[in-house]
C-alpha positions in Angstrom: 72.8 14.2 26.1 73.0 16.6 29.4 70.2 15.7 32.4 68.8 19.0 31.2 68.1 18.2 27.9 66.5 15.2 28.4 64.1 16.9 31.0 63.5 19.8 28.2 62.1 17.1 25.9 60.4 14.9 28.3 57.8 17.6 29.0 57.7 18.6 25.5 56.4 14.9 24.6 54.4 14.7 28.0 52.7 18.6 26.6 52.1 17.4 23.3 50.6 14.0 24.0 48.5 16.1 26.9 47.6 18.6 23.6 46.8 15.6 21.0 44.6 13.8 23.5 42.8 17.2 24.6 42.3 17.9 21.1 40.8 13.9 20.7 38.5 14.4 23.2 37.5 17.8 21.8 36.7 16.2 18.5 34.8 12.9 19.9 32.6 15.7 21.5 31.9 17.6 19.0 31.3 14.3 16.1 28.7 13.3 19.5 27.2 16.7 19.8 26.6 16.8 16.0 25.3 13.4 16.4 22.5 14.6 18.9 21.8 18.1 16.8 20.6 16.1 13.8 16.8 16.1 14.1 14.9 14.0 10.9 11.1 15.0 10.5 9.4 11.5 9.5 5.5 11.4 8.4 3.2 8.4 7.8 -0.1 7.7 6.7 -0.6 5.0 8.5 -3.0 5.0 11.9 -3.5 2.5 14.9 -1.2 0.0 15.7 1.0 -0.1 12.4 1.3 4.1 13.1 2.3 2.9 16.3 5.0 0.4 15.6 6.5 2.6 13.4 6.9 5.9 16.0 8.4 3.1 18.5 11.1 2.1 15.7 12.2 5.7 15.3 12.4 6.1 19.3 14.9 2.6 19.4 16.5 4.2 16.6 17.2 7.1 18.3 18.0 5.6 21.6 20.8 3.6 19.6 22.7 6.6 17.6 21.1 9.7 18.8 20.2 11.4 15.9 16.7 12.6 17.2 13.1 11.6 14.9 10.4 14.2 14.7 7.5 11.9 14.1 4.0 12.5 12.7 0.7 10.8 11.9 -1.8 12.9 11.0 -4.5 10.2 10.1 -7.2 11.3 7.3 -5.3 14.8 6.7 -2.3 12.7 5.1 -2.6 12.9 1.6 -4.0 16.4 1.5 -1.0 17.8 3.7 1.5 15.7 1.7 -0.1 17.6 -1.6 0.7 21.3 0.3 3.5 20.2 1.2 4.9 19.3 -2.4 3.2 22.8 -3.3 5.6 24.7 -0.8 8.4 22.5 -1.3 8.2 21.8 2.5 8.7 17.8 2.5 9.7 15.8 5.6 12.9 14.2 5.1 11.8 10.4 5.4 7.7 9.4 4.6 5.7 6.8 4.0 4.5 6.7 0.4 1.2 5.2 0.7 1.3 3.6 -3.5 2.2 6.7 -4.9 6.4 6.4 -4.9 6.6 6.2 -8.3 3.9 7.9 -9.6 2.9 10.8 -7.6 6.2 11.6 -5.2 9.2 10.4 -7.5 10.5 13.8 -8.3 10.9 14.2 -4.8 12.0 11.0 -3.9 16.1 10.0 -3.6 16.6 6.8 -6.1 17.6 3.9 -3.9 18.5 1.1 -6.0 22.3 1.5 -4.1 20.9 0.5 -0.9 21.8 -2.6 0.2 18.9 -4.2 0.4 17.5 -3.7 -3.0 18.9 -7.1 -4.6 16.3 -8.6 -2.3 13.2 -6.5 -2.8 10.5 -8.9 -3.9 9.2 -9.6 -7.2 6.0 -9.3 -5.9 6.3 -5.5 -5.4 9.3 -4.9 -7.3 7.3 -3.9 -10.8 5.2 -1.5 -8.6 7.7 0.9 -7.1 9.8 0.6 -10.5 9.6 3.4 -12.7 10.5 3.1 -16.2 13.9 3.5 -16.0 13.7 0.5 -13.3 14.3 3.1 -10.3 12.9 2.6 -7.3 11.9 5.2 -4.9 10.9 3.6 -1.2 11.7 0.7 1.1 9.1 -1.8 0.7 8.9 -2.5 4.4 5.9 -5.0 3.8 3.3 -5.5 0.5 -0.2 -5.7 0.3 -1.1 -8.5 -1.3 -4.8 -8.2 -2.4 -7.7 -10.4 -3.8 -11.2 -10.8 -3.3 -11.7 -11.8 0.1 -14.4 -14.7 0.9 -16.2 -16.8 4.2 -15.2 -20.5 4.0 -18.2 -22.1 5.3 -20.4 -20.0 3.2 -18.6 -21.1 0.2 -18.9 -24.7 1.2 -22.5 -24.3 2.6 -23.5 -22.9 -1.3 -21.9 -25.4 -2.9 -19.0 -22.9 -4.6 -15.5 -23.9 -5.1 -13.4 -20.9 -5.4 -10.8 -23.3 -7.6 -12.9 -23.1 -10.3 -13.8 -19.8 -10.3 -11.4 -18.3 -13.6 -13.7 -15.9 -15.2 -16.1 -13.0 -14.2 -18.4 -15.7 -15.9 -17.9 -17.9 -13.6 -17.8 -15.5 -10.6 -21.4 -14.3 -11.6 -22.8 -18.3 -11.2 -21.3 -18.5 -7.9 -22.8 -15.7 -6.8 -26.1 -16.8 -8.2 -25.4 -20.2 -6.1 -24.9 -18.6 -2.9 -28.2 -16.1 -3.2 -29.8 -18.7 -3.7 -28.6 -20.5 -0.8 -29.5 -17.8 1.3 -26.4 -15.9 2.0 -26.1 -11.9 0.7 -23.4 -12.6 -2.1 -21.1 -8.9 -2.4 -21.1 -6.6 0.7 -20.6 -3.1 -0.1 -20.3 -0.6 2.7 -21.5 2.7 0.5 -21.8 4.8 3.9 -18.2 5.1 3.1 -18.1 6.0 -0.3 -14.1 4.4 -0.7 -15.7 0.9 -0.4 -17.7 1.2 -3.7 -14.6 2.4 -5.5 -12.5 -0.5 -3.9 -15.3 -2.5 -6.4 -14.2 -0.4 -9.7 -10.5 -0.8 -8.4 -10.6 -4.6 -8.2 -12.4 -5.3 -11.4 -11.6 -2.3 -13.9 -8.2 -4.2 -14.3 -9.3 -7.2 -16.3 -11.3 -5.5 -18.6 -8.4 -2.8 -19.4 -5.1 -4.1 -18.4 -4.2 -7.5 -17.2 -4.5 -9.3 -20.3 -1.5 -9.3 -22.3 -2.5 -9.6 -25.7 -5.2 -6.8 -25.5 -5.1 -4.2 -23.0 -5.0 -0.2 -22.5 -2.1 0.5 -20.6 -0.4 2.8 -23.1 -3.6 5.0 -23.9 -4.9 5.2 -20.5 -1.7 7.2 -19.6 -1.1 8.6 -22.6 -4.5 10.2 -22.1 -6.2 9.0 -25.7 -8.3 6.1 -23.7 -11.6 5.9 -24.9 -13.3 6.6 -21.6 -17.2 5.2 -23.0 -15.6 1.6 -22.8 -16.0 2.4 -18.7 -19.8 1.1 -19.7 -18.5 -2.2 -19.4 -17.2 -2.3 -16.3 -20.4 0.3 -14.7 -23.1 -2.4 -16.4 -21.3 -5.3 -14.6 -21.8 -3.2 -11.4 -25.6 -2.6 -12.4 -26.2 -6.1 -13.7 -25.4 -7.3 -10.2 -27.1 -4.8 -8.5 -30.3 -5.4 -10.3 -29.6 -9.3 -9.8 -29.3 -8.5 -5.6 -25.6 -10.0 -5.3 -25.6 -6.9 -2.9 -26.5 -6.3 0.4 -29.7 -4.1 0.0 -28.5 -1.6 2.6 -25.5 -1.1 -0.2 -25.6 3.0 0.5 -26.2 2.7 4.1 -24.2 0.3 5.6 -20.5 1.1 6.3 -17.0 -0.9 6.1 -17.3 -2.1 9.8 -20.4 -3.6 9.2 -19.1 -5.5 6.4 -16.5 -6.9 8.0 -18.6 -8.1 11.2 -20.9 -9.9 8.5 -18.3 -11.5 6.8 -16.9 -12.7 10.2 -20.5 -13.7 10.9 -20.9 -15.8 7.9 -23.8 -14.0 6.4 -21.8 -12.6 3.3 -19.7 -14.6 0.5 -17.2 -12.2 -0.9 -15.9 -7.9 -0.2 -13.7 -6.8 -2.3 -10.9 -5.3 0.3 -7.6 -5.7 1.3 -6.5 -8.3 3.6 -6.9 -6.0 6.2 -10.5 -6.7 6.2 -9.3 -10.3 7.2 -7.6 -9.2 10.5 -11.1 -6.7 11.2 -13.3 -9.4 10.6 -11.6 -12.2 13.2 -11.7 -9.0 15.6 -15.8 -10.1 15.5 -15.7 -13.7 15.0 -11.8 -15.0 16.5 -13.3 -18.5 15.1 -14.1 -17.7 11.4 -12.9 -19.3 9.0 -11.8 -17.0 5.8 -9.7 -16.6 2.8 -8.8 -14.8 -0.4 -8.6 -15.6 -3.8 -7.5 -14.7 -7.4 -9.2 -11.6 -9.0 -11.4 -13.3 -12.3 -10.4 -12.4 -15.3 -12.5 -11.0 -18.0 -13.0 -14.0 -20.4 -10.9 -17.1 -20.7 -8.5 -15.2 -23.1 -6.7 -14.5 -19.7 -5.6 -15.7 -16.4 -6.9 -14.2 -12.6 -4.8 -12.0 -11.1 -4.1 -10.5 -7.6 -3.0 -6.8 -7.0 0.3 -5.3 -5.5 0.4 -2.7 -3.9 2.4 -0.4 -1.3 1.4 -1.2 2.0 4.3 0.5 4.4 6.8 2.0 2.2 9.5 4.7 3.0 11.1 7.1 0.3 13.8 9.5 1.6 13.4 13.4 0.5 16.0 13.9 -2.2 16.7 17.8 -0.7 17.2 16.6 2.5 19.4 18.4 4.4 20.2 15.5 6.7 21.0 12.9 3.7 23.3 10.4 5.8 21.4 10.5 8.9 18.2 9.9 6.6 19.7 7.0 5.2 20.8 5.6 8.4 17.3 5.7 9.9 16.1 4.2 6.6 18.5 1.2 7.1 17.3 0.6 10.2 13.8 0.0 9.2 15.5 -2.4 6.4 17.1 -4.4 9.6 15.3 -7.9 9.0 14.2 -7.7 13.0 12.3 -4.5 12.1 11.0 -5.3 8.8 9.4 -8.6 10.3 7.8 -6.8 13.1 6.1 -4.2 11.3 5.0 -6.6 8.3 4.0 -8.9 11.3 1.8 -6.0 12.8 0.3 -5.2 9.3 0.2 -9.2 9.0 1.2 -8.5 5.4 4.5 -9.7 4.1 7.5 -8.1 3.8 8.6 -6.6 0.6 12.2 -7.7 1.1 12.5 -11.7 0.3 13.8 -13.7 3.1 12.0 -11.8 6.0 9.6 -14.0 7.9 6.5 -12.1 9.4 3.0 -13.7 11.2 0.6 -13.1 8.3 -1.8 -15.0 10.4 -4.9 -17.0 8.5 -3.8 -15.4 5.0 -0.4 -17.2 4.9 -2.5 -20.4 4.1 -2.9 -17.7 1.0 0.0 -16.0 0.2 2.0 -19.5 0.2 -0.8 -20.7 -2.2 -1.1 -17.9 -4.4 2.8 -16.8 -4.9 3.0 -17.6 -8.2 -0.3 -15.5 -9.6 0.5 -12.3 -11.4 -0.2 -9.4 -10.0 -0.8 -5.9 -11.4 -1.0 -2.4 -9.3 -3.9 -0.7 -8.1 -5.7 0.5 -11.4 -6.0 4.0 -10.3 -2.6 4.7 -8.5 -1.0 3.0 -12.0 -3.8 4.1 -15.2 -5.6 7.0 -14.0 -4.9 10.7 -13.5 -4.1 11.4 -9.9 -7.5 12.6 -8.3 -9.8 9.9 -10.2 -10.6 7.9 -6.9 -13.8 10.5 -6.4 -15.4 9.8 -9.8 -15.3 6.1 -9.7 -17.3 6.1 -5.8 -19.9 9.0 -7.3 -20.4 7.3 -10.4 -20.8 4.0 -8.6 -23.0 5.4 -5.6 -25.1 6.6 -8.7 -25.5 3.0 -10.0 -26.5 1.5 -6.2 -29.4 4.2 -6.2 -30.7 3.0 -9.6 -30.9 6.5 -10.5 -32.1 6.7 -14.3 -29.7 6.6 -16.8 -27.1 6.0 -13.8 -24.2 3.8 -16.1 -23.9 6.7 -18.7 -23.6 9.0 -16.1 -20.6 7.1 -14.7 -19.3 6.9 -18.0 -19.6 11.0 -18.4 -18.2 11.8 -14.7 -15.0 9.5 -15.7 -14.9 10.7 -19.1 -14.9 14.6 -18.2 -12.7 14.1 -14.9 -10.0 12.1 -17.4 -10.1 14.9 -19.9 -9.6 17.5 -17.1 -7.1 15.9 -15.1 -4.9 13.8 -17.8 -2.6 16.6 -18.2 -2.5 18.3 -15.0 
C-alpha cells in the first residue's frame, strides 16, 4: 500500500472518529437537556414540618438527577382543590393521598404492586390501600397507627388499668373511676367541629364492623345499611354526655386546648391520632402518656386499633412524565427517606424494615403490633362526604338539644341515602 493511500485512510478514520465522538457528545447533551426539561407537579396535604420535609426531599431529588419538582401545599384548601381537580381532569403527576388511595382517587391512580418495594409494605397498612383485586395505589411512606390516647398518671392516680379495659363496658367504669377521682374523663374540642366526629370515627367501628361474626361491612357499601341502628352508637355519646365523662366546655373548647390538658394531667382519654401525643409533650416535655386498644362492643369481640394513611404517595396514571414520576417516587421509597419523614411524623413507616424515632409511642406500637386493625370507618363504609353529618349530628347531642339522637340518626340516614350512589 503507496504513502498516499495510507495518508487517504488515516484522515478518513481520524474524520470519522472526530464525527462519532461529535455526534456522542451531541447525544449526552441532549439525554441531559431532556433530563433538566422534565418538570413533575407534586401536591400534599400535609402542613408544618412533615409539609416541610417532604418539599426538601423533592429539592435533594432534584439536586441529584435534575428533573425539576413543582411542589405545592396548599393547607386546608387540599381536599377541595384535589376534588376540582379530578372534575377537570387537571391532576398533579405525584400526590399525597391523605386515606383516600383506594377509595376516592384509584381511577386515577397508577397500580404499583411492580414497584420494588411492595413485597415489603406492612401488614399493618397493607389491607388499607388494597382494593379488591389486591391493588395498591400509593407508597405508604409511614402509617398512622391510632387508638385512644390516655395520661399515665391520671390512670394510675384513678386507680384504672388500661389492661383490663376490653369492652365499651369496661371503658364506661373507668371512666366513672376517674370522675370520680377528680379528673375530666373524655376531652372533646367541639370549637372544631372534626374533633367530635373523630369520637363517631373511633367507636362506630365496633358496633358495625370489627367483629367478625356479625358486622355491616357489605350493606354499608352496598348502600342497604339500616341507618336507625346509628342510635346506638349517638345514645352511647349522650349517655356519657349526660353522665359528664366530658369536659363541660365540650362546644367551646378547641383541639389545642385538649391537648395542653392532656399534657397537663387534668384529662384521662381524647380520642385522636398519635399526633396529639407529639402536641401534647409540646406543653408538658415531662408527661407521661400512651395509647391503647379501641374497646370492643361486647365480649363477643376483641379491641382493635385503626390504620390508616398517614403520608402516602400515588402517581397520576395520565401522567405525561411516567418514568421521571416513578423515579421521584423511588426516591421517597429510599429507606434514608422513608425513615426521616416517618421520623418527622414520629409514625412508622409503612414499608417493614425501616427504623424511624416514633418517640414515647414506640413503647406502644412495639406493644400493640399484633392487635387488628381496621380503616377509618368513614374513608372505608361511608359515602364520600359523610364526615359533616357525623360532627352536626354529634354537636347536636353535646347541646342536649331535644330529641338530639334521632336527629343524628335522620341527618346520617338522609345524607347516606343522598350520597350512596353518587
Amino acid at each position: 500500500m503507496n504513502k498516499k493511500l495510507i495518508s487517504v485512510l488515516t484522515t478518513s478514520m481520524l474524520t470519522f472518529s472526530m464525527l462519532a465522538g461529535c455526534a456522542s457528545t451531541d447525544e449526552k447533551k441532549e439525554d441531559t437537556a431532556k433530563k433538566e426539561e422534565a418538570t413533575l407537579t407534586f401536591m400534599t396535604n400535609k402542613v408544618g414540618a412533615p409539609s416541610d420535609a417532604i418539599k426538601q426531599v423533592c429539592e435533594n431529588f432534584t439536586k441529584e438527577t435534575g428533573i425539576k419538582v413543582e411542589f405545592s401545599a396548599p393547607g386546608n384548601n387540599y381536599e377541595e382543590l384535589m376534588k376540582t381537580k379530578m372534575a377537570a381532569n387537571d391532576l398533579p403527576d405525584l400526590w399525597t393521598t391523605h386515606g383516600w388511595s383506594v377509595a376516592r382517587y384509584s381511577e386515577y391512580l397508577m397500580p404499583l404492586n411492580d414497584q420494588p418495594w411492595f413485597k415489603d409494605v406492612s401488614q399493618s397498612i397493607k389491607p388499607v390501600i388494597t382494593d379488591e383485586n389486591d391493588k395498591i395505589y400509593a407508597l405508604p411512606v409511614n402509617m398512622d397507627i391510632a387508638g385512644i390516647l390516655y395520661n399515665v398518671d391520671v390512670l394510675e392516680k384513678a386507680g384504672v388499668k388500661v389492661d383490663d379495659i376490653k369492652t365499651w363496658g369496661d371503658f364506661e367504669k373507668a371512666l366513672q373511676q376517674i370522675k370520680d377521682a377528680g379528673f375530666i374523663p373524655i376531652h372533646i374540642g367541639g370549637k372544631d367541629s372534626w374533633t367530635i366526629g373523630q369520637f363517631f370515627d373511633w367507636v362506630a367501628p365496633s358496633f358495625y364492623v370489627t367483629n367478625e361474626s356479625s358486622n355491616f361491612r357489605k350493606e354499608l357499601k352496598d348502600g342497604s345499611f339500616d341507618m336507625s341502628k346509628w342510635s346506638e352508637v349517638a345514645g352511647l355519646f349522650e349517655k356519657w354526655n349526660n353522665a359528664g365523662y366530658f369536659n363541660v366546655d365540650s362546644l367551646t373548647s378547641d383541639y389545642m386546648s385538649a391537648t395542653q390538658l392532656l399534657g397537663e394531667g387534668k384529662v384521662a382519654f381524647e380520642f385522636y391520632g398519635n399526633y396529639g401525643m407529639t402536641d401534647a409533650l409540646t406543653k408538658n416535655k415531662d408527661a407521661k402518656l400512651g395509647f391503647m386498644p379501641i374497646p370492643a362492643k361486647d365480649a363477643s369481640d376483641q379491641p382493635t386499633l385503626i390504620a390508616g394513611e398517614d403520608i402516602a404517595i400515588g402517581v397520576n396514571k395520565d401522567t405525561k412524565n411516567k418514568e421521571a414520576a416513578l423515579k421521584l417516587l423511588n426516591y421517597f421509597a429510599k429507606a434514608d427517606v422513608l425513615s426521616e419523614l416517618s421520623s418527622v411524623s414520629k409514625m412508622p413507616s409503612g414499608i417493614n424494615g425501616v427504623d424511624s424515632d416514633t418517640g414515647m409511642a414506640k413503647t406502644y406500637y412495639d406493644k400493640y403490633k399484633d392487635v387488628k386493625t381496621m380503616p377509618y370507618f368513614d374513608r372505608a363504609f361511608l359515602p364520600n362526604g359523610m364526615w359533616d353529618d357525623m360532627c352536626i349530628g354529634g354537636a347536636s347531642i353535646l347541646a342536649k338539644e331535644k330529641d338530639s339522637v334521632q336527629k343524628a340518626v335522620d341527618q346520617m340516614t338522609q345524607s347516606y341515602k343522598d350520597k350512596i350512589n353518587q
